[in-house]
VOLUM-99786 format. One record per residue (C-alpha): x, y, z. Coordinates in steps of 0.2 Angstrom, whole numbers, always signed. Layout:
! VOLUM-99786
    px    py    pz
     X     Y     Z
...
This chain:
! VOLUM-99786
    px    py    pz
  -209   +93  +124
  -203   +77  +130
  -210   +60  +122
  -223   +52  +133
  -217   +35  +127
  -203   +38  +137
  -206   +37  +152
  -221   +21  +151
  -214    +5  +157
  -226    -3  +146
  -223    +5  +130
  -203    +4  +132
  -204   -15  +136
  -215   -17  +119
  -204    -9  +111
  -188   -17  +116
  -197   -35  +113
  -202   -29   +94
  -185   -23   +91
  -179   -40   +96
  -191   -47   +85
  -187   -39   +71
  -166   -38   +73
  -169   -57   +76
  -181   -59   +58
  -167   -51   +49
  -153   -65   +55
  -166   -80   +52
  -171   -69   +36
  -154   -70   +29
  -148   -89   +36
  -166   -93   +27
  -159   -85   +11
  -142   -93   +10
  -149  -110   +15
  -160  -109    +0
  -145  -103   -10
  -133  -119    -4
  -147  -129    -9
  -152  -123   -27
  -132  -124   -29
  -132  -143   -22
  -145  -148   -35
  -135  -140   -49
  -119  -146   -46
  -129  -163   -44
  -139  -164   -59
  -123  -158   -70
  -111  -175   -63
  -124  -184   -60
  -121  -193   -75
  -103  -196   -76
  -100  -197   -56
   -99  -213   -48
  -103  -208   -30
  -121  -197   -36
  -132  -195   -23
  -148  -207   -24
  -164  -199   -23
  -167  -202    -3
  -150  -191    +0
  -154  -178   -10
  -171  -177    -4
  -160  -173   +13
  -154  -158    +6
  -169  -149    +2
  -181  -138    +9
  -200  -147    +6
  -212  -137    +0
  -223  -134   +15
  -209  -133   +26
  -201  -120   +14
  -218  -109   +14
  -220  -109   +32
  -202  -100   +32
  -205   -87   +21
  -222   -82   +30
  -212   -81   +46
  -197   -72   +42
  -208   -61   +27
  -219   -55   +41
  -221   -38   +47
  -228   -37   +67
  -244   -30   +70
  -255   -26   +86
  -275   -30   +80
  -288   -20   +94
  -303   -29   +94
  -315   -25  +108
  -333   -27  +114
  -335    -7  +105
  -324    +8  +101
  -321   +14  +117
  -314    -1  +123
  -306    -2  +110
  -298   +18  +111
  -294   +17  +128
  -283    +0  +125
  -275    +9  +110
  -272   +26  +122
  -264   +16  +132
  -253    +7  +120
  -248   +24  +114
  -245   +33  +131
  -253   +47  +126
  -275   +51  +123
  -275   +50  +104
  -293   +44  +102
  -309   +53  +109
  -315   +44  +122
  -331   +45  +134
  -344   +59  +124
  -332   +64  +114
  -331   +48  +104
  -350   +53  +101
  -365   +41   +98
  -362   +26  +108
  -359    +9   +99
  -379    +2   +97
  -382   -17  +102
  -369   -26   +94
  -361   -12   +87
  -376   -11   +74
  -377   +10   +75
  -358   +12   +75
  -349   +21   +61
  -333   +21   +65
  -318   +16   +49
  -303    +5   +53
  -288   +11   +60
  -270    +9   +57
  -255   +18   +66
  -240   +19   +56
  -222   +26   +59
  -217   +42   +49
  -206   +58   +53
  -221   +70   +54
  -238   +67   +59
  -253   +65   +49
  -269   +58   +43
  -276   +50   +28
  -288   +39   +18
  -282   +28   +10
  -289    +8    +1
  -281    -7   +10
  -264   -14    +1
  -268    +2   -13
  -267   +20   -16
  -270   +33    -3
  -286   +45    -9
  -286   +63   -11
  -300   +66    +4
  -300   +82   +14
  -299   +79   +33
  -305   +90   +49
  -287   +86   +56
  -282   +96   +39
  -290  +112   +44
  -280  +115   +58
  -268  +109   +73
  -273   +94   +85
  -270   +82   +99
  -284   +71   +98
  -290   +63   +81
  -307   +74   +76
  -319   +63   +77
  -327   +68   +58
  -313   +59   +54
  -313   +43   +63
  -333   +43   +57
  -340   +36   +38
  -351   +50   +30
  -368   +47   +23
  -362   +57    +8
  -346   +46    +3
  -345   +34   -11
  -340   +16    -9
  -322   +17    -9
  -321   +30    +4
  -332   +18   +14
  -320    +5   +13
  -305   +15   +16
  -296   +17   +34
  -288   +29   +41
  -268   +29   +44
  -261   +41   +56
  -244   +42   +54
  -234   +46   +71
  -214   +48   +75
  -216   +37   +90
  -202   +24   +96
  -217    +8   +95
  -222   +14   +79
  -206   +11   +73
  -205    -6   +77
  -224   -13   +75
  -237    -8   +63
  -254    -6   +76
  -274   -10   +68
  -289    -5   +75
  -303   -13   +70
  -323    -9   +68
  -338   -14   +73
  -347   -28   +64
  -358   -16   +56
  -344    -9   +48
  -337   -23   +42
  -339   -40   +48
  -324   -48   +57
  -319   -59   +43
  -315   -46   +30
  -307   -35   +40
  -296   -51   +43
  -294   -54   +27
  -278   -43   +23
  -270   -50   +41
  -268   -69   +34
  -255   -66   +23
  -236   -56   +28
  -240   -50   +45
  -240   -57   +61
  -252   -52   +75
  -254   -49   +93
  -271   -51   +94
  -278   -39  +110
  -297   -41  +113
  -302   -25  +124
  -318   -30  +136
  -328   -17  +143
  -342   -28  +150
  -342   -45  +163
  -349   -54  +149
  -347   -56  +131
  -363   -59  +119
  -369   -72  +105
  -362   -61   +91
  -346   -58  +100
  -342   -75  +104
  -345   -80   +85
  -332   -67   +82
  -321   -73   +92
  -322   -88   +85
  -320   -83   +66
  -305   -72   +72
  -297   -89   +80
  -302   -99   +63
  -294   -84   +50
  -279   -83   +63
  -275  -100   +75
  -265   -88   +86
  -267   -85  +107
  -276   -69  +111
  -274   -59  +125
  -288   -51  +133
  -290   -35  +143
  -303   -27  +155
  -308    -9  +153
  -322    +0  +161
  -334    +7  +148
  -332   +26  +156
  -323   +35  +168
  -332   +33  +183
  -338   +15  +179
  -332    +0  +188
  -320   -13  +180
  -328   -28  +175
  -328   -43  +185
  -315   -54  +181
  -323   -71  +188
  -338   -71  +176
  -331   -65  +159
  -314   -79  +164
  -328   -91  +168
  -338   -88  +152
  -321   -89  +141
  -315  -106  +150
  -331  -114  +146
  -331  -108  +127
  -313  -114  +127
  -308   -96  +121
  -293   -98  +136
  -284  -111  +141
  -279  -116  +159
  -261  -113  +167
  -246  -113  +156
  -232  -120  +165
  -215  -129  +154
  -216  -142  +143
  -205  -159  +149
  -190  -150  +142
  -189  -135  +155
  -194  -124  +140
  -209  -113  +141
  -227  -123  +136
  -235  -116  +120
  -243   -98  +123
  -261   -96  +128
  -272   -86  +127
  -276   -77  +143
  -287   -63  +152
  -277   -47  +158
  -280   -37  +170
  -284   -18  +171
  -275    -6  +161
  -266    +3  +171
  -256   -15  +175
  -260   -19  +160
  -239   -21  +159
  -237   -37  +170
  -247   -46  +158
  -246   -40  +140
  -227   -37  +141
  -224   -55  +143
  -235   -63  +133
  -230   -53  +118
  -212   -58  +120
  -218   -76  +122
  -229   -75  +108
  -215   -68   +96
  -202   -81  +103
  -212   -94  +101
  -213   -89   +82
  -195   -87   +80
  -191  -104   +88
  -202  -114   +78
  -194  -107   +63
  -177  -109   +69
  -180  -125   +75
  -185  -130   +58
  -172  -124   +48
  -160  -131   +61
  -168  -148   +59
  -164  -145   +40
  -147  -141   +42
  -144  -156   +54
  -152  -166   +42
  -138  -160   +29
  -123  -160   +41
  -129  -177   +46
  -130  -181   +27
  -112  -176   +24
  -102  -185   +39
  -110  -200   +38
  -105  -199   +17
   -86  -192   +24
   -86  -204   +35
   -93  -219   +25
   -80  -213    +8
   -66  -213   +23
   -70  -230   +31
   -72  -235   +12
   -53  -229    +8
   -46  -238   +23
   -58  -255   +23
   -58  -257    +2
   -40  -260    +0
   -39  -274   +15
   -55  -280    +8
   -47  -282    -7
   -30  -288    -3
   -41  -300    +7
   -52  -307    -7
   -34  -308   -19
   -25  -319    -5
   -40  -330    -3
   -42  -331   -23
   -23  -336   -23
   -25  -350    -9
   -39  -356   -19
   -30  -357   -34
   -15  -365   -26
   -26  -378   -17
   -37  -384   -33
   -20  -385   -43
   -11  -395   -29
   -29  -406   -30
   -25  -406   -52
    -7  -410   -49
   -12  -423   -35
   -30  -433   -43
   -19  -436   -58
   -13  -455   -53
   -32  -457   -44
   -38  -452   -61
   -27  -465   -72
   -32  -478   -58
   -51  -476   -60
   -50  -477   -80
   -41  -493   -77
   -56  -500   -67
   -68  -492   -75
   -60  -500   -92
   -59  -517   -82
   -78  -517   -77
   -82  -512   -94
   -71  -525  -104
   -82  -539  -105
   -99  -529  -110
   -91  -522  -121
   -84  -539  -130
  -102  -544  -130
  -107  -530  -138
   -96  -532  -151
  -100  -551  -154
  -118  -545  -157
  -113  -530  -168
  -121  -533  -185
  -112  -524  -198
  -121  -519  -214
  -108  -516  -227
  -111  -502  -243
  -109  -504  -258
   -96  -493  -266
   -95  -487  -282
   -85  -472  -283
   -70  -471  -297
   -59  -472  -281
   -66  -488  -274
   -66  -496  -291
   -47  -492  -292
   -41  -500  -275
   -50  -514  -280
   -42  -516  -298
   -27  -512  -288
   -28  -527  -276
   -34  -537  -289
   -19  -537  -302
    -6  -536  -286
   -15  -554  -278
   -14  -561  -298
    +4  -558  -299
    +9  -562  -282
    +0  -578  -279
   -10  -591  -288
   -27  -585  -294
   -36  -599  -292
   -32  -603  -274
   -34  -584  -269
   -53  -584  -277
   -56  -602  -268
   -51  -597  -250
   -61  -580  -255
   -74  -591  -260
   -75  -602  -246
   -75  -586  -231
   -89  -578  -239
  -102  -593  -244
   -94  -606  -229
   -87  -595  -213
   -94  -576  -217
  -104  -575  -202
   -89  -581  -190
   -77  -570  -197
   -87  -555  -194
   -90  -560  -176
   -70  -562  -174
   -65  -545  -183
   -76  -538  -171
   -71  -546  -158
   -53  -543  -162
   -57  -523  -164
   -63  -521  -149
   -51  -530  -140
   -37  -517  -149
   -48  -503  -145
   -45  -508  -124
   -28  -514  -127
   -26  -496  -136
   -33  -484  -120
   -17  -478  -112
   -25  -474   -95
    -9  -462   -89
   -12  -451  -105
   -32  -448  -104
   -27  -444   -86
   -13  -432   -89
   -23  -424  -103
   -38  -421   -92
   -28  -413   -80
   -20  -402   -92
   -35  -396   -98
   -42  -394   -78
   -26  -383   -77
   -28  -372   -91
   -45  -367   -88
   -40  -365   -70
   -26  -353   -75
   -37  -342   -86
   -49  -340   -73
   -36  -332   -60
   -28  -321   -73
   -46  -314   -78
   -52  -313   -61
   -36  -304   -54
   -40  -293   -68
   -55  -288   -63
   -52  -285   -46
   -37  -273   -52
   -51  -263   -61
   -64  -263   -44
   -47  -257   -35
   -44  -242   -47
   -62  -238   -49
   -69  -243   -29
   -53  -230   -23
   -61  -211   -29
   -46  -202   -30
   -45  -211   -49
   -61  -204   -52
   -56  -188   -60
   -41  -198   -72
   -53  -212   -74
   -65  -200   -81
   -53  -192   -91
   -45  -207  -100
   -62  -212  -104
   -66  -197  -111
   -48  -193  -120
   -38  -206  -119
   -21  -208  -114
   -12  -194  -121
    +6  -197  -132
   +22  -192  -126
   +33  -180  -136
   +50  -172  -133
   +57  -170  -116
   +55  -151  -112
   +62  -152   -93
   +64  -158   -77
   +51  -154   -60
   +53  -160   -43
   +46  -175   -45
   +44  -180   -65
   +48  -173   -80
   +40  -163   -93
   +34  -166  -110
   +27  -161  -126
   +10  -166  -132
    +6  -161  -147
   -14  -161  -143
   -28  -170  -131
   -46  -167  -128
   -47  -154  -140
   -32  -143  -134
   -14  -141  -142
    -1  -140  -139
    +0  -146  -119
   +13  -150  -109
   +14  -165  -102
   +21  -168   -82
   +26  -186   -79
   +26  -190   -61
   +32  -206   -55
   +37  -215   -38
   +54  -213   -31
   +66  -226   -35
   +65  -238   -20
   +72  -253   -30
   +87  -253   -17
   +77  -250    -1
   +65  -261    +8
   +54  -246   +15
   +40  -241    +5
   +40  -224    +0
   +36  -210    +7
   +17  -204    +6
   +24  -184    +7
   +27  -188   -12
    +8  -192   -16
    +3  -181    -4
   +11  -166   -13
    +4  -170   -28
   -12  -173   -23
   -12  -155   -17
    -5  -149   -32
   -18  -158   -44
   -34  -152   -32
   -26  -135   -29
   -22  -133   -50
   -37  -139   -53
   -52  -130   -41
   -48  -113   -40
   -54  -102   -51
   -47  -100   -67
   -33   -85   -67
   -23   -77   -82
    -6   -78   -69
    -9   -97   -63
    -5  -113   -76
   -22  -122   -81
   -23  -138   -78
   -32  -147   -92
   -34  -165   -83
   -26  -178   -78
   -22  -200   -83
   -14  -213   -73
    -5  -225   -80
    -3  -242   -75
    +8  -249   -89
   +23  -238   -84
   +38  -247   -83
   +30  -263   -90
   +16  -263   -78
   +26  -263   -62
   +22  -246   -55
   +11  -231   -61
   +13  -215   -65
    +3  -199   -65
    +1  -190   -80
    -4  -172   -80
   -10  -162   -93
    -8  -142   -92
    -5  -128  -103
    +7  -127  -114
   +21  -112  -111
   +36  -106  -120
   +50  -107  -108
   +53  -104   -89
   +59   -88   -79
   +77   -99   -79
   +77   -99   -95
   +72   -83  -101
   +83   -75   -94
   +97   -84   -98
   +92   -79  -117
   +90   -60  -111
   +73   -52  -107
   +72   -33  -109
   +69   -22   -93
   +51   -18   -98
   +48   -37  -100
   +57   -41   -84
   +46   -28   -73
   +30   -33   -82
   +34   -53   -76
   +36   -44   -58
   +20   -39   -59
   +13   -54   -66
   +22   -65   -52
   +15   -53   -39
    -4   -55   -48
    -5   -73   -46
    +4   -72   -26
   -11   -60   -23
   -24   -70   -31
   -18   -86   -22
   -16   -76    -6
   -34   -72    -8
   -42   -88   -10
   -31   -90    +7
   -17  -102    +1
    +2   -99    +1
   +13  -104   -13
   +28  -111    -3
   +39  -111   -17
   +41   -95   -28
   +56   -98   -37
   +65   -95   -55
   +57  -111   -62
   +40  -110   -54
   +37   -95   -65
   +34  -101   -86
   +32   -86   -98
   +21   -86  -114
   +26   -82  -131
   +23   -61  -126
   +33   -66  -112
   +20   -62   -99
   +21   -73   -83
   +11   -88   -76
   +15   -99   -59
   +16  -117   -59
   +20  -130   -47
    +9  -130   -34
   +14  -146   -27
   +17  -135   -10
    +3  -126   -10
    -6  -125    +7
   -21  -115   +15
   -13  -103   +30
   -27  -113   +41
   -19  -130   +38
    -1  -126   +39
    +8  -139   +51
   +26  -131   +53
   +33  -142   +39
   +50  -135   +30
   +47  -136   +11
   +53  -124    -3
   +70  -121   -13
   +84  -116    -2
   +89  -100    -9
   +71   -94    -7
   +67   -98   +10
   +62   -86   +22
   +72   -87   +41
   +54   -91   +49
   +51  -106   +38
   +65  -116   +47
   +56  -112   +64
   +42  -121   +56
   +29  -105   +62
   +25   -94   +48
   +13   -85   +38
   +10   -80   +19
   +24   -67   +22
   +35   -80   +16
   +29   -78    -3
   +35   -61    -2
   +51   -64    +2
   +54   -77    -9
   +46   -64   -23
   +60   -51   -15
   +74   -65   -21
   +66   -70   -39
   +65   -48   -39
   +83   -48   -35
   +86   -60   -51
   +74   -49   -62
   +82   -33   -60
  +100   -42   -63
   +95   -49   -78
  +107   -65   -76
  +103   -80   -67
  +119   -80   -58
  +120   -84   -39
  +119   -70   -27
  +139   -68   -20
  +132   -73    -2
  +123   -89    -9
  +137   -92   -20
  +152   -96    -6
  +141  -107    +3
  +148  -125    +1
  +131  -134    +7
  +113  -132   +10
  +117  -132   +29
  +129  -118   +27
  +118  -110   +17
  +103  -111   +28
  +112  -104   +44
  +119   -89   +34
  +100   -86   +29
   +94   -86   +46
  +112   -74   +52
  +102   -64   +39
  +113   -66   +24
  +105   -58    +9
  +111   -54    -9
  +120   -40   -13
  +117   -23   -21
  +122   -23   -39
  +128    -7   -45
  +117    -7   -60
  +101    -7   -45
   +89    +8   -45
   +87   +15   -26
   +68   +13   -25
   +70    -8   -32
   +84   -10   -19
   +72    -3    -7
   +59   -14   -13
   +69   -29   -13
   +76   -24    +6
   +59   -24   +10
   +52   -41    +6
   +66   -52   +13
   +66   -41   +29
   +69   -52   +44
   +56   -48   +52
   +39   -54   +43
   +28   -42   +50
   +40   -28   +43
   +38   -38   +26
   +23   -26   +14
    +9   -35    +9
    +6   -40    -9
    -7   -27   -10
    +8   -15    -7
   +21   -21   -19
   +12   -20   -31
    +6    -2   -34
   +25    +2   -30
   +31   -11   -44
   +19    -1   -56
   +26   +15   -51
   +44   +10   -53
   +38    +3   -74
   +30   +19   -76
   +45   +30   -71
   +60   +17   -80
   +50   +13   -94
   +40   +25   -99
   +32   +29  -117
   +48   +32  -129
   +56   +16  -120
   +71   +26  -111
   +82   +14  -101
   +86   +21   -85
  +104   +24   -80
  +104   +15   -67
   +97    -2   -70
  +100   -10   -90
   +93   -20  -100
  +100   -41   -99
  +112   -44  -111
């Protein structure tokens, strides 16, 4: 039998608008879900380097980056709810005949075979609730609101049917309470039904309109259609209306249907008269300023049978207008957060490029100060002696006349020490001159001339006192003084303003944090040489031993004028980040942190120190000192573990090589040296690597991650020879030139005669010419564990045809 639903234009562009609904919800559902997610993470990582992290956001940003509250509940009621279609109507066959034609199909009695007609008001009907739900087989039951379906036996039960019985759509005397309360779901296999949940509700002498509202407040959203069988709606309908536009502020869409059969539709002037005037519709729509569509209203429809030209669209207007308010708002949010985050990028870049000239500024402008107020020390030094000189000459004769009107008042001494100096005096004046002549002129100053000669020794000191002031050495000393307080304010202030440079400039944060926290960590023995430093032991720091230490210094540029080259930062800057945000792997190097050092070289250049784990020997030397060809294998793996994982986190090595690859104590393999490391998005056709190990495509400058595969296929050419000796074709080259220009003839190393077939295969395969011919590290992998389980297998055999390094 074919579906009904089919072929109505009406149910078929409901359906389609609800499905769009709903695939739409899922999307906003899930971008909801993941904002919320970014958030949560945000005020994590916040809270945890808060603390220690210079550039925290303040409390205005942050707020930037969160949902508020009411915003965030207004999101998860739109995308957590389910669409439903609530029938209202002047009475229940209203009511039936809207939801029959919703359907497509005469589901619900209507006319006398609905029964007793609803009384005035609905006050002798005895009709339950209705809700239409989507299931494989068709059926009816009883069941509570939000609960548990009860065990009722229906008329539909007894037998086959087309319409619903109407014993069942009716509330028997003889039921108790909770069967009163209950509604009827009638689960249909219908295409709408899929899509949107349907409710039919009472009359208010079933249940008043608010409680029957009460379960539609919270995780659904309605289509409200209100089925008018009369030209005019009464006092207790309008206050219906109006609680139903209180419990739920949403537009409602009104339909005319004739109360029977035979009986004229109402008139559409009166009832749209009566509703204008109660404000229960509004006037024409029309588009906001924007062009968009004005906020749907409510509106009156016309008859059922083109009933399509009006519900159709204001259904999809109503759920659109649901779904862009809610878009709209969390696209507000995550402008809010992108604005957030360039205007920090761009205020930390401006602050990279402006601080340093802001800087160098302040230090010249500190320096001409200086200069100038010790050009003024050197210069005031002669005005200086002059104005002691006048100041000394205006002063003299004041000062004279103070000392004439000095009155001393002498002590009497009587310590042991006064009395001998006077003894002293005394036997020295009796042997030298005549006693009674000294005692008389003694005599004759202190009871005849004692108050003039005070006056004149006064006098007399004072005047040696000016004669004394050497106005050339007060000045000089002065401005000795001047200068040494002006040079230990220039050395503290450029002091400081070396600390605001490494501390203003965040990529010191990290080494600033970690000297701070550890200190500067001590130097032991010299373990090698990398690209750009050199490596050495440290017996312990921050609670780790042993580490290795990687000194990296500038290049000498003693002999050139040119600064040097930023490539040399630049590389390890990506080695540093790289090392130290991905995730920790058991085949990469840790990197336990890093220190610069601005007393290298007696404080005329820096140096980064980087502190990382501690290893026993590179792939160089091991073997060199003879590995066995289980151990040799297992580092193959290993190397081809930590490609993979670096692959995956979408970055390429760029220089897989023999000392790029440290083995532990058990010999197992780790990478280092990431000071190439790039992601495949950003690579800008730059030629980097070791020669030997470079793919042909690398000196076209246009590759792809297939390049760590064919440098593994050289470093596998290595392990399976056990030696570090130089392939014959590498060897005979006499430069890097040459050597390059055979690569790219496709020169490869040779087959050794100790080679198992399938690693000679392997090997041909990773330095294939062609990258796309090249297996992916997924691939080699497997193939590298097959070729260990056959050579190596449980009692240790060695195979003939590849041996153990000697």
């Amino acid at each position: 039998m074919e579906n009904p639903q089919k072929n109505n234009p009406l149910v078929r562009e409901l359906t389609r608008a609800f499905s769009h609904y709903n695939k739409h919800n899922v999307f906003l559902k899930k971008n909801l879900k993941e904002t919320l997610t970014f958030f949560r993470e945000i005020r994590q990582n916040h809270s945890n380097t808060c603390s220690s992290t210079p550039a925290a956001l303040d409390t205005g940003q942050l707020s930037c980056i969160s949902l508020p509250r009411h915003e965030e509940d207004y999101l998860q009621n739109v995308v957590g709810s389910a669409p439903y279609i609530l029938i209202l109507g002047q009475d229940c066959s209203a009511r039936y005949q809207l939801l029959n034609c919703l359907l497509g199909e005469r589901l619900l009695p209507l006319g006398s075979e609905v029964g007793g007609a609803c009384g005035p008001e609905g006050g002798a009907c005895r009709r339950r609730k209705l809700c239409f739900t989507h299931g494989r087989q068709t059926r009816l039951s009883l069941a509570l609101p939000g609960q548990y379906e009860l065990v009722h036996q229906l008329a539909a039960h007894c037998g086959r049917w087309d319409t619903v019985p109407c014993e069942d759509l009716e509330i028997q005397e003889c039921e108790d309470p909770a069967q009163r309360l209950a509604e009827l779901e009638i689960t249909l296999h219908l295409a709408l039904l899929q899509e949107v949940k349907i409710m039919v509700l009472p009359c208010r002498g079933v249940q008043p309109v608010e409680e029957a509202l009460e379960d539609c407040r919270r995780g659904i959203l309605p289509i409200i259609l209100y089925a008018v069988s009369k030209d005019s709606l009464s006092a207790e309908q309008v206050s219906d209306l109006q609680k139903v536009r209180e419990t739920l502020p949403l537009p409602v869409c009104f339909v005319r249907a004739p109360s029977g059969p035979s009986d004229p539709e109402p008139s559409p002037g009166a009832l749209y008269r009566q509703l204008l005037s109660l404000e229960l519709v509004g006037g024409a729509a029309g588009n906001c300023a924007c062009g968009a569509p004005a906020q749907t209203q409510s509106i009156v429809g016309e008859s059922l049978e083109r009933l399509q030209r009006v519900l159709g669209p204001f259904t999809r207007q109503l759920l659109q207008s649901q779904q862009v308010e809610a878009a709209s708002l969390l696209n507000a949010v995550h402008c809010r957060c992108l604005d957030l985050f360039i205007n920090q990028a761009f205020d930390m870049q401006r602050d990279l490029q402006i601080t340093p000239r802001r800087l160098e500024y302040t230090r010249e402008k500190e320096g001409e100060l200086f200069s100038s107020l010790m050009a003024i020390a050197n210069r005031k030094q002669e005005e200086m002696k002059d104005m002691i000189v006048e100041t000394l000459s205006c002063m003299k004769e004041q000062l004279l006349e103070d000392a004439a009107n000095l009155h001393f008042t002498g002590q009497r001494s009587t310590s042991q020490l006064g009395s001998f100096r006077l003894l002293s005096g005394f036997h020295y004046f009796f042997k030298s001159f005549s006693l009674e002549k000294v005692l008389n002129d003694c005599y004759y100053r202190v009871c005849v001339c004692g108050s003039a000669v005070v006056k004149r020794d006064s006098l007399c000191v004072c005047v040696c006192v000016c004669v004394c002031v050497c106005e050339g050495k007060y000045a000089k000393s002065i401005c000795s003084q001047f200068r040494t307080r002006l040079n230990s304010s220039h050395e503290a202030f450029a002091a400081s303003l070396r600390q605001v440079s490494a501390f203003t400039l965040s990529p010191l944060y990290r080494s600033l944090r970690d000297i701070l926290l550890h200190g500067k960590p001590k130097m032991g023995r010299e373990l090698g040489r990398g690209q750009y430093g050199v490596v050495y032991l440290c017996d312990s720091w921050g609670g780790r031993h042993p580490c290795a230490l990687k000194s990296v210094v500038p290049p000498d540029d003693k002999k050139s004028v040119v600064p040097p080259d930023d490539k040399h930062w630049n590389d390890l800057a990506l080695e540093f980040h790289y090392t130290r945000s991905l995730p920790k792997h058991e085949r990469l190097v840790n990197l336990h942190g890093s220190v610069i050092d601005h007393s290298y070289s007696g404080g005329s250049s820096i140096a980064v120190l980087l502190i990382m784990e501690r290893l026993h020997r590179d792939l160089y030397a091991g073997l060199k000192a003879s590995l066995s060809l289980k151990e040799r294998l297992q580092i193959a793996l290993d190397v081809v573990e930590g490609i993979r994982f670096l692959h995956s986190q979408g970055l390429l090595h760029r220089d897989i090589k023999l000392k790029n690859v440290l083995l532990d104590k058990q010999n197992r393999a780790k990478i280092t040296d990431l000071g190439f490391c790039k992601p495949e998005a950003m690579m800008s056709g730059s030629i980097v690597g070791t020669p030997i190990h470079m793919a042909p495509e690398l000196f076209t400058g246009k590759y792809d991650n297939s390049v760590d595969v064919y440098a593994f296929g050289i470093l596998f050419w290595y392990l399976c020879s056990g030696s570090v000796k130089l392939p014959e074709a590498f060897e005979k080259c006499s430069s890097k030139d040459q050597l390059w220009t055979n690569v790219k003839k496709g020169s490869r190393p040779e087959r050794l005669p100790t080679f198992d077939e399938e690693c000679w295969q392997l090997m041909e395969a990773c330095w294939n010419g062609d990258p796309s011919q090249r297996p992916l590290m997924g691939i080699v992998q497997p193939s590298l564990q097959s070729i260990m389980d056959r050579l190596c297998d449980n009692s240790d055999q060695k195979s003939g045809n590849l041996e153990d390094s000697n």
